[in-house]
C-alpha positions in Angstrom: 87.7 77.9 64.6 90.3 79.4 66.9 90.7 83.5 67.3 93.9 84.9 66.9 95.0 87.3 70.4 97.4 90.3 69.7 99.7 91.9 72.0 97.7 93.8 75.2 94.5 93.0 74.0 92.7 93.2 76.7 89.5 90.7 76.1 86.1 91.2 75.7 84.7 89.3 78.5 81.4 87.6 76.7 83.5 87.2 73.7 84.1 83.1 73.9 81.9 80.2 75.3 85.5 78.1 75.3 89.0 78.2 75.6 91.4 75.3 74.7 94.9 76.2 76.6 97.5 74.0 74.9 100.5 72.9 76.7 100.2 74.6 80.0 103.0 73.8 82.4 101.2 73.1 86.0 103.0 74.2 89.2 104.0 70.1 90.1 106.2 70.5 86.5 103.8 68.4 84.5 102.2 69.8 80.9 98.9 69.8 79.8 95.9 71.3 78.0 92.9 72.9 79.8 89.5 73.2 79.0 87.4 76.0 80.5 84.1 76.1 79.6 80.8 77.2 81.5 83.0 78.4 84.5 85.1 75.9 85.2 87.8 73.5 84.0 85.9 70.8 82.3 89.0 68.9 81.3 93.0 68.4 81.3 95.1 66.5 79.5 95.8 66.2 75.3 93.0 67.9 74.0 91.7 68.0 70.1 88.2 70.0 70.4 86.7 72.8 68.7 87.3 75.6 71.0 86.1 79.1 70.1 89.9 80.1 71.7 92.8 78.5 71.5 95.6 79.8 73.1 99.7 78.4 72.8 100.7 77.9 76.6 103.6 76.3 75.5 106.8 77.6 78.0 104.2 79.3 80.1 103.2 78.4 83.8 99.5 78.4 84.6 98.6 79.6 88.8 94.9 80.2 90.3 94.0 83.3 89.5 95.7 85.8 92.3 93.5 87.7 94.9 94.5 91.2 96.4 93.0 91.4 100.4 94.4 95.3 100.1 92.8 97.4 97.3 91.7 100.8 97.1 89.6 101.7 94.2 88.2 105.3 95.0 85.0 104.3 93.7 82.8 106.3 94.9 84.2 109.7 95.4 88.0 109.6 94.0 87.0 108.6 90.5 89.5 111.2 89.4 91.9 108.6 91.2 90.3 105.6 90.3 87.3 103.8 89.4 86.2 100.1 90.3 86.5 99.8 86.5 89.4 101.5 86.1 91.3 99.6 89.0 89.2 95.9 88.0 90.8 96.1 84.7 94.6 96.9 86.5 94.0 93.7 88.5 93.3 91.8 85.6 96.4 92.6 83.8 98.2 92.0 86.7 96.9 88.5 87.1 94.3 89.1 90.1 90.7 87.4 89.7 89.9 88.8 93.4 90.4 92.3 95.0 89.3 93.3 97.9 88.1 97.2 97.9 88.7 99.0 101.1 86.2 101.2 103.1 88.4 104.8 102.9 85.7 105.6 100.4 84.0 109.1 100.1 81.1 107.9 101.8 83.1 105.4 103.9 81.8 102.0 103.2 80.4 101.6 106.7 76.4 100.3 106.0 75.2 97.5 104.1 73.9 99.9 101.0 77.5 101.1 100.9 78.8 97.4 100.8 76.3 96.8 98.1 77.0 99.2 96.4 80.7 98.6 95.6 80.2 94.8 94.7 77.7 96.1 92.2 80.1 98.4 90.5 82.3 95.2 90.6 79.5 93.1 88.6 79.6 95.8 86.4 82.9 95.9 85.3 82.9 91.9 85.6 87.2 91.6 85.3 87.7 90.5 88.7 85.2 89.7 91.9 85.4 92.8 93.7 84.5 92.0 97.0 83.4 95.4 99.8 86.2 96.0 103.1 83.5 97.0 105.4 84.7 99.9 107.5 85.1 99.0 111.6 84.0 102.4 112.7 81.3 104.6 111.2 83.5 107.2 109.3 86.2 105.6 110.1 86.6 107.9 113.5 87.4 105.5 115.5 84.7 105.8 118.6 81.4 103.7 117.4 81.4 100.5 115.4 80.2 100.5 111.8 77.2 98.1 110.7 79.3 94.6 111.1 76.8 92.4 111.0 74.5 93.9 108.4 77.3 94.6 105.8 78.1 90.5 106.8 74.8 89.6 106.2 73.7 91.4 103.4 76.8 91.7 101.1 78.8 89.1 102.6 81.9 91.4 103.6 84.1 89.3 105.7 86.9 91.6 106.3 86.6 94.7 108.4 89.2 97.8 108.5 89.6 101.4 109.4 92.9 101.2 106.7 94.6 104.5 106.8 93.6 105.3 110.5 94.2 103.1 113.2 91.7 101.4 115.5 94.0 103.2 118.6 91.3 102.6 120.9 91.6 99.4 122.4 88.1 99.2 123.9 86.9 99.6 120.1 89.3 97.6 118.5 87.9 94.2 121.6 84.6 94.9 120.8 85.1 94.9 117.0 86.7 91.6 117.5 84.4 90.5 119.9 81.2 90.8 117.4 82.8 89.8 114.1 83.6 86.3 115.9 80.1 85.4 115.6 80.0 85.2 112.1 83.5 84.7 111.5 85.0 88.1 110.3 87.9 89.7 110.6 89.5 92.5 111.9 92.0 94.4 109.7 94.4 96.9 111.6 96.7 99.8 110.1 99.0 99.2 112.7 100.0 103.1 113.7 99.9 104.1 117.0 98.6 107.9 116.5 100.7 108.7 119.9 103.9 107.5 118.4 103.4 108.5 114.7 101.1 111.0 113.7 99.2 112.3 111.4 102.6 113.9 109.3 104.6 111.0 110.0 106.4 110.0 107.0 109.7 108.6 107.0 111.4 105.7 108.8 112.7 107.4 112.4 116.2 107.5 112.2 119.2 109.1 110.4 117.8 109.6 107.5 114.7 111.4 108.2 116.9 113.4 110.8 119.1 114.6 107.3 116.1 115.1 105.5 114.2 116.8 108.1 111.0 114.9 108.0 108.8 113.7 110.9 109.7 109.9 111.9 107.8 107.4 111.8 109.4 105.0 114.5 108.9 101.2 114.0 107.5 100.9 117.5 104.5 102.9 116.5 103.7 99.8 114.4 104.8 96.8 116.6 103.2 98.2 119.8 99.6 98.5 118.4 100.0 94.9 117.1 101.3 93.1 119.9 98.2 94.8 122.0 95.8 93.4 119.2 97.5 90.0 119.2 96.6 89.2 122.7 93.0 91.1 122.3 92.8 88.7 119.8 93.7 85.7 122.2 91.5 87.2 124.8 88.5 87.0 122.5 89.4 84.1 120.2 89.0 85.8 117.1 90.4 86.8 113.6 92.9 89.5 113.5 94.7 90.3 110.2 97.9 92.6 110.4 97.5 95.1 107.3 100.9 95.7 105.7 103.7 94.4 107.8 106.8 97.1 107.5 108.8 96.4 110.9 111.1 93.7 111.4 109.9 93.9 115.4 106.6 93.3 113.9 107.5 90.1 112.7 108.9 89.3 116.0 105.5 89.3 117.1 104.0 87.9 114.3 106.1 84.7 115.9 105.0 84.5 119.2 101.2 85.0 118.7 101.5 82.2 116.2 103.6 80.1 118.1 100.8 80.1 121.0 97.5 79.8 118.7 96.4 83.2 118.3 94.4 83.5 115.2 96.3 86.3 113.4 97.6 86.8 109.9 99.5 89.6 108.5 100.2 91.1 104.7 103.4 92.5 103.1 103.4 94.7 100.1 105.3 94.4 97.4 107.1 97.8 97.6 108.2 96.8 101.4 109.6 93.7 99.8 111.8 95.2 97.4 112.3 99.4 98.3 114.1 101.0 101.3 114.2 103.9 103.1 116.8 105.5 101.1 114.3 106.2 97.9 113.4 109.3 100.4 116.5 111.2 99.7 115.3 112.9 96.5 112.5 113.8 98.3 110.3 112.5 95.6 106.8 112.1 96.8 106.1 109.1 94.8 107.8 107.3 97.2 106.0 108.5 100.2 103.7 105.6 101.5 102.0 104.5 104.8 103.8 102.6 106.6 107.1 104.2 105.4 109.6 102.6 103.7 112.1 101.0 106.0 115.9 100.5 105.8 117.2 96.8 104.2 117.5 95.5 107.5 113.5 95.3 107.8 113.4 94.4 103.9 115.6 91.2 104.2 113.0 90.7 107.7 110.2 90.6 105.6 111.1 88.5 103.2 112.1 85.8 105.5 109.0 86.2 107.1 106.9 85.6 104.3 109.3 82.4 103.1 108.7 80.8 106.6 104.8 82.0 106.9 105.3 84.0 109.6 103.4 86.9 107.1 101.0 84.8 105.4 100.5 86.7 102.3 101.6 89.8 99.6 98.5 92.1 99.3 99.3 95.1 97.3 97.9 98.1 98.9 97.0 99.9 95.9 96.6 103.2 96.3 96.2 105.5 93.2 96.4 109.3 93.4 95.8 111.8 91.1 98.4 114.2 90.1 97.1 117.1 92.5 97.4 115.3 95.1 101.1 113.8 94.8 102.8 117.3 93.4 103.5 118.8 96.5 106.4 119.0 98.9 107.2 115.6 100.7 104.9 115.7 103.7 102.0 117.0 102.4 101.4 114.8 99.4 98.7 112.3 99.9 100.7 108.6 100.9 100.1 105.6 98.6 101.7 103.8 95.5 100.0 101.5 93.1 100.6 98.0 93.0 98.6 95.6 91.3 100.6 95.3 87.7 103.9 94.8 89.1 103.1 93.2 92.3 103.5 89.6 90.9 106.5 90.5 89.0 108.2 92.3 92.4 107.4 88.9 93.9 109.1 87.2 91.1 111.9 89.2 91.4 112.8 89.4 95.4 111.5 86.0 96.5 111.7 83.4 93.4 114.9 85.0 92.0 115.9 85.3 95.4 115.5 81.5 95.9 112.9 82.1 99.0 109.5 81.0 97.2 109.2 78.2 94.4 106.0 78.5 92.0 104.1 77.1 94.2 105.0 79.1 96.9 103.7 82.0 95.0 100.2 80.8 94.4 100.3 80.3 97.8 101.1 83.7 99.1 99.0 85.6 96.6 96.4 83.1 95.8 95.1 80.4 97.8 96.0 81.9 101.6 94.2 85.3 100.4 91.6 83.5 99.2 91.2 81.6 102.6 91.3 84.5 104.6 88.4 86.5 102.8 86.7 83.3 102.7 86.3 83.1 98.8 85.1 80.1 98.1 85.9 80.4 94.5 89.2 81.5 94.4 92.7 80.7 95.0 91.3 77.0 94.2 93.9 74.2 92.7 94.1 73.9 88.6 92.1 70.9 88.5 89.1 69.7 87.0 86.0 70.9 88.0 87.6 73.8 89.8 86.8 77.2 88.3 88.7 79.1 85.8 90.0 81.8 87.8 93.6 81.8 86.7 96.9 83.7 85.4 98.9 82.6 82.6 102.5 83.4 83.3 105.8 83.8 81.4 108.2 83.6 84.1 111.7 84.5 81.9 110.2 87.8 80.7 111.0 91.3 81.7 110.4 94.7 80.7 111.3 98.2 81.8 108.6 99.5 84.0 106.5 102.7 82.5 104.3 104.8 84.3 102.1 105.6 81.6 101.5 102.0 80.6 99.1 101.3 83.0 95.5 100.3 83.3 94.9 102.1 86.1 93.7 105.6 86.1 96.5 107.1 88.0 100.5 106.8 87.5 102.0 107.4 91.0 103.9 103.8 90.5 107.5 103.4 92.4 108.5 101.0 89.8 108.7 103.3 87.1 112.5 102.8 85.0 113.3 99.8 87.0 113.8 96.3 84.9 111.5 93.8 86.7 110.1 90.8 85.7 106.8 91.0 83.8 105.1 87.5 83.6 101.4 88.0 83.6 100.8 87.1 79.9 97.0 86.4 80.2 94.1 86.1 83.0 90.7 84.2 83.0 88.0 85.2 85.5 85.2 82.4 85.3 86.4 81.5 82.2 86.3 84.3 80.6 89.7 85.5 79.2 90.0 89.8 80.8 93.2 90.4 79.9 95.6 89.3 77.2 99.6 90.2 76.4 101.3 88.7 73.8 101.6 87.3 70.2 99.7 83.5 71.6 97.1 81.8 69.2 
């Protein structure tokens, strides 16, 4: 007996021991059913079984689930923000199977309790593997190096960053590299040089924010900090990952570390992909987001970048904020948009309809290399037998009118909101289990 799935249903997670997909279209162009069952896909190709769910695929495109290295959930201390439950079940209807929660938490997720902690809360919630950012520095200050190796060994965090301060020390910022080689870690930077761009930095240095009267942000206070951690990468031999990429002299230098060796990998967000600088000019503080948005010139950087693999991947930088602490004036509103519904839809939008990424380029830059940098075994794998059933269902001629209020996530600071934007993610399976479903299928 199949069960019948209405529109934004979001499923019960225990609800179905097995799920017939009918007439998937795979990212080679080929059709077929999937099986998932106990975990995994148990089998692909025509299919006449008895699933407890059966779902019509038929004109949709089925990816490995997509993983998110930037998240901020909140949890614990922000709940009125956001909550690991709140911002697992956004993921989900934005096709994710994999976040990664960052370590700004209130207390900073800089011990191994901490780091357990937050992948218990993800357990809990059980919509997407929520996986602890353990913080470099204890409280994020900079000076002394949080517990690397116990957060490693004891809740298996892989990736390490101060996100929303910069490791400006460089001293620090070798040694952090230097120890999380051992167990093959990585270093995380939020490129900002504090000398360059402080603290009330908010707005692209240049015309603009000389009109508007708001402190710059130049893009040299990016691109200087991460061509010093480049070669303190080479020095050491270790893994550096470049937290959102918003300079087009960034990716200059994104270029010659890689063309020598140097193991470093960088993330764009989806709102430096597709907004520019000029959004500032009403002054709205929705728009105000660390790094700043840049003018088109960096945009059409970026997305070249990310076509040729010069930025390996689109991590979302979620970053929810109640309405307290966005309704103020421009500079002092808190900095942060969400992400993680529209993110695969911006991506549709810029880089598919732009002709710079097929399909398959896609699950690549928000699926499999995300998945290979945290080192989650589980995700980001092909749609193949045996392989689990982490994975997006995906419409990829449907749009929609983005709504703030229509939103999983606990707070409604989105940039998107009136803009017509793609809006594939039709339904998402986390080890099987379907977590979030949109659309009349059966």
């Amino acid at each position: 007996m199949t069960t019948t799935q209405h529109p934004s249903q979001t499923a019960d997670p225990t609800a179905a021991t097995t799920t017939l997909i009918r007439g998937a279209r795979l990212p080679d162009g080929s059709s077929a059913d999937l099986l998932l069952a106990g975990g995994i896909i148990t089998a692909m190709g025509p299919q006449d079984t008895g699933a407890d769910r059966t779902i019509d695929a038929d004109g949709l495109l089925v990816l490995p689930g997509l993983v998110d290295l930037h998240t901020h959930l909140r949890e614990p201390g922000r709940e009125d923000s956001e909550t690991v439950a709140t911002g697992s079940a956004a993921a989900a209807r934005g096709g994710f199977t994999a976040v990664l929660a960052m370590a700004n938490t209130e207390p900073v997720t800089d011990t191994a309790e901490a780091a357990l902690h937050i992948a218990a809360l993800g357990r809990a919630a059980g919509l997407v593997e929520v996986q602890p950012v353990g913080a470099v520095t204890r409280g994020l200050a900079g000076t002394e190096l949080a517990e690397l190796g116990l957060m490693a060994r004891a809740a298996g965090v892989t990736i390490f960053s101060d996100d929303g301060f910069c490791v400006s020390d460089a001293r620090v910022m070798r040694r952090a590299l230097e120890y999380v080689r051992a167990f093959d870690g990585v270093v995380a930077q939020h490129a900002q040089d504090p000398d360059l761009a402080g603290e009330d930095a908010c707005c692209h240095e240049g015309d603009l924010s000389g009109r508007l009267g708001l402190p710059g942000w130049p893009d040299v206070a990016e691109e200087t900090i991460v061509a010093r951690d480049v070669t303190l990468a080479r020095h050491t031999g270790s893994r550096l990952h470049v937290c959102h990429v918003s300079s087009a002299g960034t990716v200059d230098v994104l270029r010659w570390a890689k063309a020598r060796g140097i193991q470093v990998t960088a993330e764009v967000a989806p709102h430096h992909l597709l907004l520019t600088t000029d959004r500032l000019s009403t002054y709205d503080p929705t728009f105000k987001v660390s790094p700043p948005l840049r003018p088109q010139e960096h945009v059409n950087a970026l997305r070249e970048a990310l076509a040729d693999g010069t930025i390996d991947v689109v991590a979302t930088d979620h970053a929810p904020h109640a309405l307290h602490d966005k309704e103020h004036s421009f500079v002092d509103a808190r900095p942060g948009m969400v992400g993680l519904e529209q993110a695969l839809g911006v991506v549709a939008e810029v880089m598919v309809g732009g002709g710079l990424l097929d399909w398959t380029g896609v699950a690549r830059v928000l699926s499999s290399r995300p998945a290979e940098i945290a080192r989650l075994s589980g995700q980001g794998r092909p749609v193949a037998v045996g392989e689990p059933a982490n994975l997006v269902l995906v419409d990829p001629s449907r749009r929609h009118t983005v709504e703030r209020t229509d939103t999983a996530s606990r707070s409604v600071n989105n940039p998107y909101h009136g803009m017509e934007l793609p809006d594939p993610v039709v339904a998402t399976f986390f080890g099987g289990r379907q977590t979030y479903f949109s659309g009349d299928r059966a």
